[in-house]
N, C-alpha and C positions, 0 to 999 in steps of 0.2 A: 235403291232396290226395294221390292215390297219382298214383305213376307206376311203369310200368316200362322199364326202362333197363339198360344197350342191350338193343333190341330186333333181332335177328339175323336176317336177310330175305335168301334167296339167291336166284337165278334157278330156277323147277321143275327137278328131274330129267326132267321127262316132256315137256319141248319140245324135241322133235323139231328143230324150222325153228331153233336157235338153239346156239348154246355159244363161251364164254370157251376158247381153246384154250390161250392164254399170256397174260403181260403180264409186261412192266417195260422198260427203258429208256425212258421215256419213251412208251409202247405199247403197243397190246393189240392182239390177235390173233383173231379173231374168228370164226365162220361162223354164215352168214345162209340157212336152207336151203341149194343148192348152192354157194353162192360163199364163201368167204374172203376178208377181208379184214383189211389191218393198218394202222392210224392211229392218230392222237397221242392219250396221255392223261396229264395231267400229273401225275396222283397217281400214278400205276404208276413209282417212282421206285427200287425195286429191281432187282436183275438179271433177264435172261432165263433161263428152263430152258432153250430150246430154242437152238440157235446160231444168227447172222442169216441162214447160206444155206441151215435148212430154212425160217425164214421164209420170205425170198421165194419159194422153193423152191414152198410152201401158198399164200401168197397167190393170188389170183387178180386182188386189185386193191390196190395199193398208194399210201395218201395220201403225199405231198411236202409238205413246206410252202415257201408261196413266200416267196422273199429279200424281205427288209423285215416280215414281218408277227411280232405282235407274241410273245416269248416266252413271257411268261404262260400263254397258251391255245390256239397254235398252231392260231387258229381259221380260217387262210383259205390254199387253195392249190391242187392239183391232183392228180388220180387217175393213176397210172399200172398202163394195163389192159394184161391179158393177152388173148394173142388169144381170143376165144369169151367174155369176160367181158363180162355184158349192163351198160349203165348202169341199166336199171331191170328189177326181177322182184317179181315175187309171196312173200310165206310166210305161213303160219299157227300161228293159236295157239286150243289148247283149254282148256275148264275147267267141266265140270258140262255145263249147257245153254247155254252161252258157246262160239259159235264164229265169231273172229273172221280178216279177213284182211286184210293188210298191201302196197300197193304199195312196195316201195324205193326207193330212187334214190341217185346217187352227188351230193352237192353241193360248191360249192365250200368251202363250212367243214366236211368232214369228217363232218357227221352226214349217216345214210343213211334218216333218217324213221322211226325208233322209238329207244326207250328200253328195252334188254331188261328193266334191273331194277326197271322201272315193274308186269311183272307180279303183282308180292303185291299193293300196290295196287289192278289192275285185278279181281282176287280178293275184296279189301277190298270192291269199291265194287257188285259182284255182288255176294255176300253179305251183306253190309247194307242191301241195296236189298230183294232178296227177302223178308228178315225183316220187311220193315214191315209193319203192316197194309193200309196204303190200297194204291189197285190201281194208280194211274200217278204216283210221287212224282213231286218236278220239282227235276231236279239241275241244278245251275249252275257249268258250267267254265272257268276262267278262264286266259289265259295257254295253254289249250288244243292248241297243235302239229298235230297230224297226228291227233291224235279216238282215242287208244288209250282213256282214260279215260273218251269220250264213249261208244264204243263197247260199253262195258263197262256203261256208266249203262243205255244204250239197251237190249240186249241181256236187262236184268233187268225190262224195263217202263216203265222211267223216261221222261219227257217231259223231255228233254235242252235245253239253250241251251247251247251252244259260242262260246265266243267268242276270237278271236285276230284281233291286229293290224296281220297279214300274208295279202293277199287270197288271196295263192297258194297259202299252208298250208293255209287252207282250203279251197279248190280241191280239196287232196291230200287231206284228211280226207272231203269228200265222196264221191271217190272209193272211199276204203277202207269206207265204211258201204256205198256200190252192193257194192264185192268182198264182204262182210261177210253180206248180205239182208239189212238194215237197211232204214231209214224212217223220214222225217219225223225228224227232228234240226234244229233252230233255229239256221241259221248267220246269225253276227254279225261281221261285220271291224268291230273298233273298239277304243277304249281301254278296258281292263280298268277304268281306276279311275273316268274319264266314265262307264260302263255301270253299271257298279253306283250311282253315285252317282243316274245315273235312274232304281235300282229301285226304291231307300231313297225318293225323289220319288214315284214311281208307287205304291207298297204291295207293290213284289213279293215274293213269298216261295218259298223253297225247304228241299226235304227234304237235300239236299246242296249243296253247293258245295268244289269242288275246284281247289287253284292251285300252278301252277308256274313262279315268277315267276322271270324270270332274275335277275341281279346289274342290269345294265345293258338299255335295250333304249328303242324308238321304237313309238309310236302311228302308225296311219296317217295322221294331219294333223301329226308331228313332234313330238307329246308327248312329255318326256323322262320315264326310269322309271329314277330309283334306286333300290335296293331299301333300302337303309339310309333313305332322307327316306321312301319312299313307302309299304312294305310296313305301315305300323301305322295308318296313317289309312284302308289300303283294309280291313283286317280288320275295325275296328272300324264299318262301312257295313256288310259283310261279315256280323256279328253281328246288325244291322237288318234282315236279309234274310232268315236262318235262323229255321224254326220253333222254336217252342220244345220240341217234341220227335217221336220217328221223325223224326233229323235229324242228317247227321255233316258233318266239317271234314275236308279232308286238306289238308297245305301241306307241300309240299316243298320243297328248300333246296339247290340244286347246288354255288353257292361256295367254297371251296378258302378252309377258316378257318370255318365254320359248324357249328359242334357243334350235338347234338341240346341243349343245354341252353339254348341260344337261342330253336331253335323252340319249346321249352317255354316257357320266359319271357315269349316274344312270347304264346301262348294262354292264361295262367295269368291275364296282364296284362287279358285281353277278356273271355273266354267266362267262364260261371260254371259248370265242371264241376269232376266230381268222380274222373271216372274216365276215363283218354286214356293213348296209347302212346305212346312215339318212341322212335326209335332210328335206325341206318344201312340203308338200300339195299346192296348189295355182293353181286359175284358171284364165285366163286370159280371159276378156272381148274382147268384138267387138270394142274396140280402140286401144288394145294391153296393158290395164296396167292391171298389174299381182296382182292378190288378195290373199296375205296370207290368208292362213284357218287352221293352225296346222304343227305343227313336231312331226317327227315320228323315230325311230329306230326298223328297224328288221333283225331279223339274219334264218339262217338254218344253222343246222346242223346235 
């Protein structure tokens, strides 16, 4: 089998609505179209360039994390806004005939409802949608968020099923296909691994399928999701599903300890290809130090 490794993926130069401005202490530094913002990241473990009083300084909205919550991930706590800093705004993002748009929002674990370094990816999944022959593939997104990836299926012609098992994210993803001029997108609140299991039941089949399985996480009737028990019994369903060919995988890997040579392992073990990438996600700030943000493996075939 070939691989290549690592494979180097940065945020575009040409989005406007976005940029890494710093990171490290524990932090990144951010702007989202007009706003800045700075909140926890715990791989940014080197120094700052900039000093913490032009942070706050730039900020426009600054995360806290509240007492008690858990070190590791500093995933739960509070915003503190500057006057005229909205909690929720609009940005955009281009790409060929890809043009998508984004609601924000400030939440209480710190994400603000996208993934900038999800962009190559969402590039990836436009441009290999467009190469296929057939006229409407039918991609299947799993773990799905806020619909960046959906949006991107959709956007190339794709006949999209979204699925997440958080009613209100998909709430938020709806809306962003309305901001977006999108249409018709198949929302599913349910368990990733229940849903696929009744596709494998059903016969259903897709030209993509795409996941971005947390570490930990809940179904909406309380299904628990390890990634370490669950992630190989859902791929390989996964593989039941997927054409045999004009048909790609992407599976990304957020965890703090997941090398690209795991997501590889894990695909090498299921699919029977010959030809697939991986490598890190990472953006790199306005001082040049480069911010892991996830690894990924995806293949076509």
């Amino acid at each position: 089998m070939q691989s290549n490794m690592p494979i180097k993926l940065e945020t575009p130069e040409n989005w406007p609505d976005y940029e890494l401005i710093d990171s490290g202490g524990g932090e990144k530094l951010e702007r989202f179209g007009n706003q800045v913002l700075a909140r926890p990241e715990p791989q940014a473990i080197w120094a700052k360039s900039l000093p913490q009083s032009k942070w706050e300084e730039m900020a426009t909205a600054y995360f806290v994390k509240l007492k008690g919550s858990r070190e590791v991930d500093n995933e739960w706590g509070e915003w503190k806004l500057k006057k005229g800093c909205k909690e929720q705004w609009v940005i955009g993002y281009s790409y060929k005939q890809m043009h998508l748009k984004f609601r924000l929002g400030l939440t209480s674990f710190k994400h603000v409802g996208i993934f900038p370094e999800q962009v190559t990816n969402w590039n990836f999944i436009f441009n290999t949608l467009k190469s296929f022959p057939n006229k409407n593939p039918r991609v299947l997104n799993l773990f799905a968020y806020t619909g960046g990836a959906s949006l991107a299926a959709k956007s190339a012609g794709a006949e999209v099923t979204h699925v997440d098992s958080v009613k209100q994210t998909v709430s938020w993803s709806r809306e962003n296909m309305e901001l977006s001029g999108l249409t018709n997108i198949r929302w599913i609140v349910d368990d990733a691994t229940k849903f696929v299991a009744r596709e494998v039941r059903r016969g259903g089949r897709y030209n993509g399928i795409i996941l971005d399985p947390p570490a930990y996480g809940r179904g909406p009737n309380g299904e628990k999701w390890i990634l370490e028990n669950n992630l190989l019994p859902l791929l390989e369903n996964c593989k039941k599903i997927l054409e045999s060919n004009n048909a790609f995988i992407i599976l990304n890997l957020y965890s703090m300890g997941y090398s690209p040579l795991i997501a590889e392992s894990m695909v090498k073990s299921i699919f029977d290809v010959t030809h697939y990438e991986i490598g890190e996600l990472f953006i790199t700030d306005k001082y040049s130090k480069r911010l892991p943000l996830g690894v990924f493996v995806r293949f076509i075939k």
